[in-house]
C-alpha angles and dihedrals in degrees: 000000000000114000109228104231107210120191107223123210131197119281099025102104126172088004085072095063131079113252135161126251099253092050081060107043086055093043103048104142088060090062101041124095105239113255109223085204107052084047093045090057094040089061086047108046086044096050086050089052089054103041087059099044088053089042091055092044088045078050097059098038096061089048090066090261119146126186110240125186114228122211094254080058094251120139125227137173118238134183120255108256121196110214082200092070123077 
């Protein structure tokens, strides 16, 4: 068999080495050119998904809402109570 001789240049990387198929096709990300693109909508999409997570919770939190744990570990939120009321 005839060794395939590959001239590596800087910045490369993995996609210099020998590897087998498989190696790659569970690799994937390692072979694959980044997409500016696809990276650029993922931020964006994940800091949409906080900021309204910490909107809703800001929410909450100006309504008198508090979030209380419960003994089976689930969390609800509750309103603010003063004993001192009656």
């Amino acid at each position: 068999m005839g060794k395939k001789e590959t001239n590596a240049s800087p910045g490369d990387g993995l996609r210099s080495l020998r590897s087998t198929m498989l190696f790659r096709a569970i690799n994937y990300e390692l072979y694959v050119k980044p997409n500016s693109v696809i990276m650029a909508m993922g931020i964006v999409a994940i800091a949409g998904c906080a900021g309204y997570i910490l909107y809703m919770r800001s929410k909450y939190e100006n309504m008198g809402y508090y979030s209380a744990v419960a003994v089976d570990g689930s969390e609800t939120f509750k309103k603010k109570v003063s004993k001192w009321e009656d």
